[in-house]
Steps between C-alpha positions, in 0.01 A plus 500: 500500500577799716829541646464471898726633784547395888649825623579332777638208428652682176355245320372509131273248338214390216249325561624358843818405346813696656737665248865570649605849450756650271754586796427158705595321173862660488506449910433112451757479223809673703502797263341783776678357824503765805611220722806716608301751585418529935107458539457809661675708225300269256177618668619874523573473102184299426265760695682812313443366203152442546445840680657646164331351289170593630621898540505495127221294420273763695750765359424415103176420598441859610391391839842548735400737779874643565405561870488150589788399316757387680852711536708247415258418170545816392841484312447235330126624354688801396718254275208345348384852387808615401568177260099584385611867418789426345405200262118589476427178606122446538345170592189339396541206724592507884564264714343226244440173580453203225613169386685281236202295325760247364751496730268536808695755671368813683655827662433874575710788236576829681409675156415443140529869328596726222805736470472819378663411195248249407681159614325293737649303793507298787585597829595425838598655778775440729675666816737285501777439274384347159652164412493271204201279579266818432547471128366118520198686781416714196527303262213259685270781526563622136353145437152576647472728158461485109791613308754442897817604224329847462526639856815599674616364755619741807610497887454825656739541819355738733697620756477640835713832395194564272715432191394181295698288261371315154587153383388396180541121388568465097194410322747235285524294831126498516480149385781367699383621809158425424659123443685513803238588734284214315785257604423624845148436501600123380680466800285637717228241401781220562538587818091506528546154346796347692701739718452753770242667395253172637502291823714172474178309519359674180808421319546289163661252469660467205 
């Protein structure tokens, strides 16, 4: 069965039946928590993010008309480039969209590519600070592929001084983290099951 996706409700399913996505897993479970964050500077991150991520989409996709872009996009397209120059990254999958057949999970990778010195990896993009739960984000989307050990696993910063920073997550914790954000996905079907995640009336009782 075809993968489907609500844009609108960001919303992925087979068949009618809704998968939860790699990131609302790790929301559900505690381990991405933004709580502290004030909604309006939650909004302000949420809609740069997106606004970057679509700059260099159209930008590796050869379609970015550099008129429209906006000024304050500009940096941090610039650091995408740059990291591309300098590492020779060049991706074969953008913006890729897919799920777990087993584990019945679904997200969206930033990129799926090859270095110049033959390696292949796994990326996402941030414009934020990194933080630990990426390497279990990866590590879910590695999943979606034959062979998940044989791709590296990499956050690319960019910033909005136009310089970028790379994190790369050891493939030796592969397995771990892969485990970890399966323990996540076990919780987030209890709480389907019995917690917060359901009404009160839809509840189990046990």
């Amino acid at each position: 069965m075809p993968l489907e996706f609500n844009a609108e409700l960001h919303q992925y399913a087979i068949d009618g039946q809704i998968l939860p996505s790699v990131t609302q897993v790790l929301e559900a479970c505690g381990v991405v928590d933004y709580s502290y964050l004030p909604p309006a500077t939650r909004r302000m991150a949420l809609g740069r993010g997106s606004a970057v991520h679509s700059a260099t989409q159209f930008d590796d996709e050869g379609d970015l008309d550099e008129t429209l872009l906006d000024d304050e996009l500009v940096p941090y397209v610039a650091a995408w480039r740059r990291f591309r120059a300098d590492t020779g990254f060049t991706p074969d999958l953008i913006e890729y969209r897919d799920h777990h057949p087993k584990y019945s999970y679904a997200g969206t990778l930033d990129r799926r590519g090859t270095f110049s010195d033959g390696t292949k990896a796994v990326l996402d993009i941030k414009t934020n600070s990194s933080e630990g739960w990426v390497a279990l984000q990866l590590a879910a989307y590695c999943g979606f592929f034959e062979s998940p050990r044989a791709y590296r696993r990499i956050c690319v910063e960019v910033h909005k001084d136009a310089t970028y920073r790379l994190i790369e997550f050891p493939s030796a914790n592969y397995t771990a983290d892969f485990g970890r954000f399966l323990a996540c996905v076990t919780v987030y079907r209890l709480q389907q099951t019995y917690g917060r995640l359901t009404s009160k009336q839809e509840r189990k009782i046990a």
